[in-house]
Structure formats: C-alpha cells, structure tokens
DOKE-310274 format. One line per 3 residues: number of its first residue (from 1); their letters; for each residue x, y, z of N, C-alpha, C. Coordinates in steps of 0.02 Angstrom, whole numbers, plus 50000, padded with zeros to 5 digits. Each point is the difference from the previous one (the first is absolute). Layout:
NUM) A) X,Y,Z,X,Y,Z,X,Y,Z ~ ...
***
This chain:
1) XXX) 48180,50977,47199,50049,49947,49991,50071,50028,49999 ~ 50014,50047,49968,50086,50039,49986,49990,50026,50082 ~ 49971,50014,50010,50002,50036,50093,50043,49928,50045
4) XXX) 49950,49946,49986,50015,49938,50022,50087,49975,49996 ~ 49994,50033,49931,50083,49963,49972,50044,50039,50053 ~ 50000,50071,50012,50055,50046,49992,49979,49984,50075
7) XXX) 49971,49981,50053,50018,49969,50086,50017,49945,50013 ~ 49981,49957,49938,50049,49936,50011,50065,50001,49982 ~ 50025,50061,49924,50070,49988,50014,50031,50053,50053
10) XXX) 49941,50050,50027,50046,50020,50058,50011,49947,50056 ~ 49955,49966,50013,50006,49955,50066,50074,49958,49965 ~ 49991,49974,49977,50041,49957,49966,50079,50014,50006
13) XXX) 50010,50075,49991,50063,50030,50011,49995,50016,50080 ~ 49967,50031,50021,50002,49995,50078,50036,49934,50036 ~ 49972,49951,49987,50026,49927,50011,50066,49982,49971
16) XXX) 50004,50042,49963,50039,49972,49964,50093,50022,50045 ~ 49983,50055,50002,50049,50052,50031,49999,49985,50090 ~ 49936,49962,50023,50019,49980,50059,50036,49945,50004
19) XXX) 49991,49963,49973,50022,49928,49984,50094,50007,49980 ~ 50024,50068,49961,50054,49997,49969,50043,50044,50106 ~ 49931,50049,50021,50036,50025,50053,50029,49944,50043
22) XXX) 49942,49956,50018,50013,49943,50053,50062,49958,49996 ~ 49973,49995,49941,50069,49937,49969,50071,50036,50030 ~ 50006,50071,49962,50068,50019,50016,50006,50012,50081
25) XXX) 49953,49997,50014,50000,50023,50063,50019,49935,50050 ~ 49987,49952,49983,50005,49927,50042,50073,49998,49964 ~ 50014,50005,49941,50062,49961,49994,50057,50056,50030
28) XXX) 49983,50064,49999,50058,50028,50031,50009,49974,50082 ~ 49944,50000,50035,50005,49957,50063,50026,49960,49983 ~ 49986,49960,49955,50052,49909,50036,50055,50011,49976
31) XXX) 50018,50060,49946,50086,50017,49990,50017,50016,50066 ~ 49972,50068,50040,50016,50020,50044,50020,49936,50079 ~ 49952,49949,49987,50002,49953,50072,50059,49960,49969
34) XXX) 50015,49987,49920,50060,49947,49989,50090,50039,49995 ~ 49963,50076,50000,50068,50020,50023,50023,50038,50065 ~ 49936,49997,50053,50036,50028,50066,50027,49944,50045
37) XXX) 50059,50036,50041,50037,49977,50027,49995,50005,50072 ~ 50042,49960,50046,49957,49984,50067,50073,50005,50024 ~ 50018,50052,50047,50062,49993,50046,50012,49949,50016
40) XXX) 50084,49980,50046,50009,49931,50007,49967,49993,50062 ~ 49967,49942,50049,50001,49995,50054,50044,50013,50042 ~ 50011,50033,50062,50078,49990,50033,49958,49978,50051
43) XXX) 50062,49938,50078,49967,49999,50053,50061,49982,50043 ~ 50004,49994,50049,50052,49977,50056,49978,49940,50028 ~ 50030,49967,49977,49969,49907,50019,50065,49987,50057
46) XXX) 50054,50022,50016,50022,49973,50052,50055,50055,50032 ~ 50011,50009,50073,50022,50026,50012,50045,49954,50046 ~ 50090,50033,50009,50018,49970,50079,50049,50051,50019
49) XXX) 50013,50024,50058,50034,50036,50045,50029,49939,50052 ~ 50083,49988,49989,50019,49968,50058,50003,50023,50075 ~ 50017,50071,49987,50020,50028,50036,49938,50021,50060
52) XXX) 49940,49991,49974,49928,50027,50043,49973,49912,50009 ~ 50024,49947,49994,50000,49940,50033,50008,49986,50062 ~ 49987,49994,50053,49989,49997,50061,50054,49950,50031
55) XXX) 50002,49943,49948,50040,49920,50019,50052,50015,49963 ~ 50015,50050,49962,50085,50020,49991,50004,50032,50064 ~ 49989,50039,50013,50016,50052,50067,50078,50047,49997
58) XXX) 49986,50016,49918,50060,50046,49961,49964,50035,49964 ~ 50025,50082,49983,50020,50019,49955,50060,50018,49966 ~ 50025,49932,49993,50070,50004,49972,49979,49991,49909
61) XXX) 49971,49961,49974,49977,50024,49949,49962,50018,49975 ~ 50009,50055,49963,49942,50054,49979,49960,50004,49936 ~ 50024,49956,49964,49967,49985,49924,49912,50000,50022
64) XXX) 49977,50008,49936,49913,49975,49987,50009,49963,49961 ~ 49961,49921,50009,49991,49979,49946,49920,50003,49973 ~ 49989,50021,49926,49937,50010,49946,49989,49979,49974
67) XXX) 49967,49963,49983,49949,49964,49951,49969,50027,49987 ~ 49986,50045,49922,49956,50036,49976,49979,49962,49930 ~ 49929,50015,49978,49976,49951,49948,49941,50053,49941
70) XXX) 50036,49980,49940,49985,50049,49950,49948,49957,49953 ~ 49925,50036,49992,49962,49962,49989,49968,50028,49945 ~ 50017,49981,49921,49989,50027,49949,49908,49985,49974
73) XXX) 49945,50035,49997,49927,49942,50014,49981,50022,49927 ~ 50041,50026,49976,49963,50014,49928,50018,49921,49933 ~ 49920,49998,49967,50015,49933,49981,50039,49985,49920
76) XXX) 50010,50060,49976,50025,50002,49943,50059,50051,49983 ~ 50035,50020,50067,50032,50054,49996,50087,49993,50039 ~ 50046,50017,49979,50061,49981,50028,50002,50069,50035
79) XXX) 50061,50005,50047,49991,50046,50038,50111,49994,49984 ~ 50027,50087,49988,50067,50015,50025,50005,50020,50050 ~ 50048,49994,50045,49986,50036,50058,50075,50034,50004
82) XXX) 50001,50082,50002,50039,50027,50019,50073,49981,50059 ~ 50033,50016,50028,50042,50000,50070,49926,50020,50056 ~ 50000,49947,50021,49967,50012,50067,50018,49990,50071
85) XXX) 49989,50076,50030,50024,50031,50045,49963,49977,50059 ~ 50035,49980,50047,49957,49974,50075,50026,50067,50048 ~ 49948,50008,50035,50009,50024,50055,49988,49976,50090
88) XXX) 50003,49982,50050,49988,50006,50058,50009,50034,50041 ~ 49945,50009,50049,49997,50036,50062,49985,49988,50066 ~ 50002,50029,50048,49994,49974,50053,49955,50048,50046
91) XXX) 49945,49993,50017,49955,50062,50052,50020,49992,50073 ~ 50045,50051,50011,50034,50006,50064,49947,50004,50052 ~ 49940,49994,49997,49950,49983,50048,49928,49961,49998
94) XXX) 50009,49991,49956,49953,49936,49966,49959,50033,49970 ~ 49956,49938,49976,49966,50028,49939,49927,50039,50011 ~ 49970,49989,50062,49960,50026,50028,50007,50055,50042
97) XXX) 50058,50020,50020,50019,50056,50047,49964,50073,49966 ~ 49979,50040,50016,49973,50059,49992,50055,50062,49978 ~ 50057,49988,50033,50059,50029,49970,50059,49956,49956
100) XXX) 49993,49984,49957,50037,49955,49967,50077,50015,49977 ~ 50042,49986,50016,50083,50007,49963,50010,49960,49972 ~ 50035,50016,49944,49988,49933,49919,50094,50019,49991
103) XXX) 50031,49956,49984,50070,49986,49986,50019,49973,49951 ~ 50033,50003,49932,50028,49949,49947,50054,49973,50051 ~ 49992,49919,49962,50043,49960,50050,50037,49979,49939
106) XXX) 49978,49971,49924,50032,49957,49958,49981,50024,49952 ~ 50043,50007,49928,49985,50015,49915,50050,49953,49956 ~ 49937,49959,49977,50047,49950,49952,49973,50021,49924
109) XXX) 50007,49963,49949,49985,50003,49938,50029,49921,49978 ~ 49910,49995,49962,50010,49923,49935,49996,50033,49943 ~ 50065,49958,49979,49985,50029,49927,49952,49977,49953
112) XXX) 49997,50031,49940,49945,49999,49984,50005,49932,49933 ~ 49923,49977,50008,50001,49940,49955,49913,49989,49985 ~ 50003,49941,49940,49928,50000,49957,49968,49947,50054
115) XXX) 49936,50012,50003,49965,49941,50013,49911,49992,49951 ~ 50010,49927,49984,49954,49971,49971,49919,50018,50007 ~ 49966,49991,49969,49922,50029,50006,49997,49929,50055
118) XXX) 49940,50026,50049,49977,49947,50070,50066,49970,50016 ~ 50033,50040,50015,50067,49970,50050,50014,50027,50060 ~ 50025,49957,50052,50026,50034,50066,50072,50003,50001
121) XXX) 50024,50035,50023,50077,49991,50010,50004,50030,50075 ~ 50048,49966,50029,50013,50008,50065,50080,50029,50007 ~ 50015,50060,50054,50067,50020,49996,50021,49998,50073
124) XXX) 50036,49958,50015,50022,49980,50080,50069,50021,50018 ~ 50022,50063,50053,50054,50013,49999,49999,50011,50078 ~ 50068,50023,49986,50021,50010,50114,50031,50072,49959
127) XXX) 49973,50055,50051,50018,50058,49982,50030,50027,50079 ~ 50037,50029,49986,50066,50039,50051,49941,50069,50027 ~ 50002,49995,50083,49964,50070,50004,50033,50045,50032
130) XXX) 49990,50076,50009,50024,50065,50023,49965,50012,50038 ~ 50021,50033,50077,49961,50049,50025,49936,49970,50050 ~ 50014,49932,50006,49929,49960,50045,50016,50026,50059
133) XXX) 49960,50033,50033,50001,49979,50085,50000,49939,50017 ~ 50029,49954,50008,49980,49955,50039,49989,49959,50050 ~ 50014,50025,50047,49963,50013,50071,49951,50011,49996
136) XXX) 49966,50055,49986,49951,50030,49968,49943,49957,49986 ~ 50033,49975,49942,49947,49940,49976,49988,49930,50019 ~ 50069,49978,50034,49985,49948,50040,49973,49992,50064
139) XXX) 49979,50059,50019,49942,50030,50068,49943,49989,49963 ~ 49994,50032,49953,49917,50016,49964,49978,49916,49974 ~ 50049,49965,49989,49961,49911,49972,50020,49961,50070
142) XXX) 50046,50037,50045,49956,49951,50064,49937,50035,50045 ~ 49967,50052,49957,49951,50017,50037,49952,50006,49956 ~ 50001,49945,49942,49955,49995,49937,50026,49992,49939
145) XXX) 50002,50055,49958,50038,49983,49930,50016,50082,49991 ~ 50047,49998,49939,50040,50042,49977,49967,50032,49942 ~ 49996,50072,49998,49969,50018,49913,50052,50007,49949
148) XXX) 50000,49992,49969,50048,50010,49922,49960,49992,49938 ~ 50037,50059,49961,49958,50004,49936,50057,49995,49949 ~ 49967,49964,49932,50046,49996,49961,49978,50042,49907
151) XXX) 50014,50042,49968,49971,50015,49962,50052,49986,49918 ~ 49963,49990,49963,50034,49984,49924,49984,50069,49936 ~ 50053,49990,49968,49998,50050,49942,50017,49984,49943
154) XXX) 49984,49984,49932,50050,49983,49962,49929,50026,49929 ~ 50017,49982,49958,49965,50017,49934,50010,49950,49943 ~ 49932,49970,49974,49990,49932,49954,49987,50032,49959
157) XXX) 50006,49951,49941,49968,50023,49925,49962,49912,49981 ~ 49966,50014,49955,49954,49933,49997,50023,49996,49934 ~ 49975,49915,49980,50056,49982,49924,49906,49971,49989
160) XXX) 49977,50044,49955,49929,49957,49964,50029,49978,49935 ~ 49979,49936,49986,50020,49974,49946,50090,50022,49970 ~ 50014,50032,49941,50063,50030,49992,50006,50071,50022
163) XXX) 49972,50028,50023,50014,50067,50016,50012,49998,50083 ~ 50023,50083,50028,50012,50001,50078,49975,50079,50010 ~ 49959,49985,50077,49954,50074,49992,50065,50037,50022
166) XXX) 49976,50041,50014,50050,50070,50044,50012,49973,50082 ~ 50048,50036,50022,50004,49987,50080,49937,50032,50024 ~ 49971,49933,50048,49974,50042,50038,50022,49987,50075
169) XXX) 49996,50059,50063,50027,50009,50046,49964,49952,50061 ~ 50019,49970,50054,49969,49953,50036,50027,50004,50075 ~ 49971,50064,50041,50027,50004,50049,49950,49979,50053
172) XXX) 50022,49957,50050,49944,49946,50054,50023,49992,50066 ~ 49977,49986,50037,50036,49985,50070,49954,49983,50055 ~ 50010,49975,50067,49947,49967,50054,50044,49978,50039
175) XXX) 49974,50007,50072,50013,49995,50066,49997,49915,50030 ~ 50059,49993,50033,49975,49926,50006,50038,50010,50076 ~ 49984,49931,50040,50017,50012,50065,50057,49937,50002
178) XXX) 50043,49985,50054,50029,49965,50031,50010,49987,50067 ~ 49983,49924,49994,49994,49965,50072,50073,49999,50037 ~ 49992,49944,50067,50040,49977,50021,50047,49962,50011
181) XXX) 49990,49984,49932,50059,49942,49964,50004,50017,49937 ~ 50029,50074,49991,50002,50025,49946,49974,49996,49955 ~ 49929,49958,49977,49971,50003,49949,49962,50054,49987
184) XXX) 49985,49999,49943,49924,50044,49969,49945,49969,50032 ~ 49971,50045,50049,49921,49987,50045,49956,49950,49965 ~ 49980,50019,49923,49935,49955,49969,50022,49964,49943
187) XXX) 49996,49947,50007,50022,49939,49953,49983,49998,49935 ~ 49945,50036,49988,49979,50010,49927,50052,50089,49985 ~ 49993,49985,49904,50046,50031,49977,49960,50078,50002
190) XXX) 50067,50052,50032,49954,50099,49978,50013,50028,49960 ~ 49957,50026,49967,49973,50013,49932,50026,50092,50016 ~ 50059,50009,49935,50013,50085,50006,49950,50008,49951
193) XXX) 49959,50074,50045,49973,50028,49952,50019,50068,49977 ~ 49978,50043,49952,50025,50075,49981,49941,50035,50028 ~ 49962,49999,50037,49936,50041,50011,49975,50037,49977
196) XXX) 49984,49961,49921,49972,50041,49958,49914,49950,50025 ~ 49937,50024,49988,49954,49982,49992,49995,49937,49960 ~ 49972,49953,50010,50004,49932,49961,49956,50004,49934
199) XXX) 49938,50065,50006,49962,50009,49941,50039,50048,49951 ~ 50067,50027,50008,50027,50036,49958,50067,49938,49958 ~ 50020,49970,50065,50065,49958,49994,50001,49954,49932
202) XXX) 49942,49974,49961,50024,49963,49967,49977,49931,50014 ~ 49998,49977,50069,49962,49936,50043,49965,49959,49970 ~ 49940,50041,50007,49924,49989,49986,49978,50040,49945
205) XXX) 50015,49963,49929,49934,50050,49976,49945,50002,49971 ~ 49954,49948,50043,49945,49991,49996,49933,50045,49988 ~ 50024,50066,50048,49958,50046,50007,50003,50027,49932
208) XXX) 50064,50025,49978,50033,50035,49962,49962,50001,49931 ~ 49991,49935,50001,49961,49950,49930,49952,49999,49991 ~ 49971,50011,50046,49926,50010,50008,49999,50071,49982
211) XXX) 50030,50040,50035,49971,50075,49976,50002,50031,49926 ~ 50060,49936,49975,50003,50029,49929,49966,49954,49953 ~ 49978,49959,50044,49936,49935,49940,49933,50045,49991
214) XXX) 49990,50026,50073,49936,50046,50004,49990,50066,49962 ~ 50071,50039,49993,49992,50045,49962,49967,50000,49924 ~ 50050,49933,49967,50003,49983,49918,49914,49968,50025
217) XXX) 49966,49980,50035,49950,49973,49980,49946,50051,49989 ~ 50007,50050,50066,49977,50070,49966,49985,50038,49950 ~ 50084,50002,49972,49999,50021,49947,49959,49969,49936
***
C-alpha cells in the first residue's frame, strides 16, 4: 500500500509539472502571436509617364506620376513610419535582355507619419526625373513596353497598446513595365518585396506555430 502511495504522488507531480510546462508554454505563444508585428504592405497601384504616351507624341514633359499605397495588415497594431525614401530606375534594355543596364532616373522622399492598425494610406505624387534616355525608351514601348523598377527604404516602429517597439528597417522593391500610353502594363496593384523568404518574413506563421505547439506537446 505505501509503495502504492509514493507512485501516485509521483505520477501526480509528473502531471502536475506537465500541466504547469504546457500552460507556460501556450501562454508564452499567444504572448508571442499578440505581440509580433507584420511589416507594412507596400505596392505600386498606379503608374503614368507622359512622356512614353504615344498620343502626346512629346517628351517635353518629363515628370512620373505615382501612386503608391501603404498597407498597414496588422489588426491591433499602429505603425510610425520613418522619412521614406523612393527610388526609380530605368533598364536601359529591358527587363528580359540577358545583358541588362539599370539607370537611377528619380529620388524623392515622404515624410514620415503614423498610420492606424488595418489602414491603407495612399501617397500620389509627380516626381521630376534625371538621366532618362528617352528615345531610348520611347523605341522600347513602341516595340512593347518599357522596364522600370522602383525600390523603397525607410524604417517603422509599431505603437502596441502605450508603448513603441524599436525601428525596424524595411527595405523592398519590384519591377514593373510600361506600355504605350504611358501606363503601368498590369492594372492590378505590384507588390515590393525585400526577398527575404516568406517562411522567415513574418507573413505566415502558421508553420511556425505548429512547430512550437508540437514541441511543448512533447515536452
């Protein structure tokens, strides 16, 4: 009978200590999922080049106009956003050419401002460019479309509840084409990415959750 006693209160503590592991173990996960943070979306929803318009039949003006759209997807989280830095370019032989020449054409900067948890904000400007061939490029969109890439830089900090994390850095960018009436080729909005892996990025972390539900259940 005392043999009996002294495995039930071992079992008993066994359980006992799994039950205290798990617990901490689930709640540090859902601390961990209620305090990570999700970069902002960036994408290029509109592009125009007067000057690579066919029915102007000028390049007398040289501005771009951008429509770029800042897409905050986290649902409980405000986002600062540093001075953010635009860049554009221009592939002096398109985007498929095997020997590629890449050119900065334009560098603007938005300054920097808060946006709301699940908010979009949209920043629409005509930016002054340097350095276009354009001849160049108004050959290449009457014999198809034009490559240009545009890339972003700037650094957020997230506002959870009263506090604000640290900067973190957010550098992205993607290739988009232009037609013959100066637009951006595809009507839906392009998504800059940083080419980091999407299972490291922050994205998705579905997997992530799983590997650490499976561990604590282990344990």
């Amino acid at each position: 009978m005392a043999d009996y006693g002294v495995s039930d209160r071992g079992t008993g503590c066994c359980r006992c200590c799994f039950s205290f592991t798990l617990t901490l173990g689930l709640t540090s996960l859902f601390l961990w999922l209620s305090l990570r943070t999700s970069n902002p979306v960036c994408s290029i929803q509109d592009v125009y080049i007067p000057a690579l318009n066919k029915t102007e039949n000028s390049t007398a003006y040289q501005s771009i106009y951008l429509d770029l759209k800042l897409d905050n997807e986290n649902k409980d989280k405000g986002i600062y956003y540093d001075p953010v830095n635009i860049t554009l370019h221009y592939y002096v032989n398109g985007l498929n050419s095997d020997k590629i020449g890449i050119i900065e054409i334009a560098n603007y900067t938005i300054s920097g401002f808060y946006q709301g948890h699940q908010k979009k904000t949209r920043r629409k400007n005509w930016i002054n460019t340097y350095g276009v061939p354009w001849d160049a490029a108004v050959k290449a969109v009457a014999g198809g479309k034009a490559g240009f890439r545009m890339d972003l830089a700037t650094a957020v900090r997230f506002k959870i509840l009263f506090w604000k994390t640290k900067r973190h850095g957010v550098v992205v960018g993607a290739d988009f084409d232009v037609n013959d009436v100066g637009m951006k080729a595809t009507n839906k909005g392009t998504r800059l990415k940083s080419g980091v892996p999407e299972f490291f990025s922050g994205g998705t972390p579905a997997r992530l959750v799983l590997v650490v539900f499976s561990v604590l259940v282990l344990l």
